[in-house]
N, C-alpha and C positions, 0 to 999 in steps of 0.2 A: 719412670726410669727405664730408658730401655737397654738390655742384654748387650754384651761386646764380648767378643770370641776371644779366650787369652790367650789362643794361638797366635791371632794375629797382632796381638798389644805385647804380648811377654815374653821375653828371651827366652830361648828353651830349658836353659840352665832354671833360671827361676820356676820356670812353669810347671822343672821336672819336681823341683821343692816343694812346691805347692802339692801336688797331686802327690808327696807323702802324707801328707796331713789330710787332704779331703780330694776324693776323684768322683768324677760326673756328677756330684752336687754342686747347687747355685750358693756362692757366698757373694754377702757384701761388704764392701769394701769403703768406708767411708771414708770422709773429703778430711786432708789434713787441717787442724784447729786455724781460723783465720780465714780458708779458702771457702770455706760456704755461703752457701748465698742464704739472704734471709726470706723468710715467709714473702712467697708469691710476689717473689725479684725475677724468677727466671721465666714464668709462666704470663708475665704482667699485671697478675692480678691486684699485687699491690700496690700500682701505679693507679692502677683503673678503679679501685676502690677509694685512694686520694681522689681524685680529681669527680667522683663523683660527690663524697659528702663535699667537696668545696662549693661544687653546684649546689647542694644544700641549705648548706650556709647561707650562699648567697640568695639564692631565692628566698630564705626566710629572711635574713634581712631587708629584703626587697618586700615583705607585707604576707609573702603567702603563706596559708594556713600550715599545721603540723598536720591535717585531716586531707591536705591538697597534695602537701608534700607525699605522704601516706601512700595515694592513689596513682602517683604520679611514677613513684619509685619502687612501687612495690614493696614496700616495708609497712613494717608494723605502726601503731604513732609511735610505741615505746623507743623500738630503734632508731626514729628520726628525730624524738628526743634526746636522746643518748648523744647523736651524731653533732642536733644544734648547739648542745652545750655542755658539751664536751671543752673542759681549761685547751 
């Protein structure tokens, strides 16, 4: 998350309101219910961790080992168990 000046975001009026309640400390302000994004939407990581167990998947359906996969993906066998059979 990075820092945004609330000079430059917030009207002065509000900003004067603000700084009754708290001045030169960092607060945060979080996203109205509905507007968040979910675990590692904005970063990609939860796109990129899809598409990697799909490659999982499929390589195991494809014959190769849980020991292959393992070494392959850098996981434990537990976790490429986890991932192949997984409902």
């Amino acid at each position: 998350m990075k820092y945004i000046k609330a000079e430059e975001i917030l009207p002065e009026k509000l900003l004067r309101e603000i700084q009754d309640y708290v001045c030169g400390e960092l607060i945060y302000i979080p996203s109205l219910e509905g507007m968040r994004k979910g675990w590692g939407e904005k970063s990609g990581t939860r796109d990129y961790l899809r598409k990697r167990n799909m490659e999982i998947r499929t390589r195991f359906r494809e014959g190769m080992s849980i020991d292959q996969l393992s070494e392959i993906f850098c996981l434990s066998c537990d976790s490429i168990k986890k991932i192949v059979y997984a409902k």
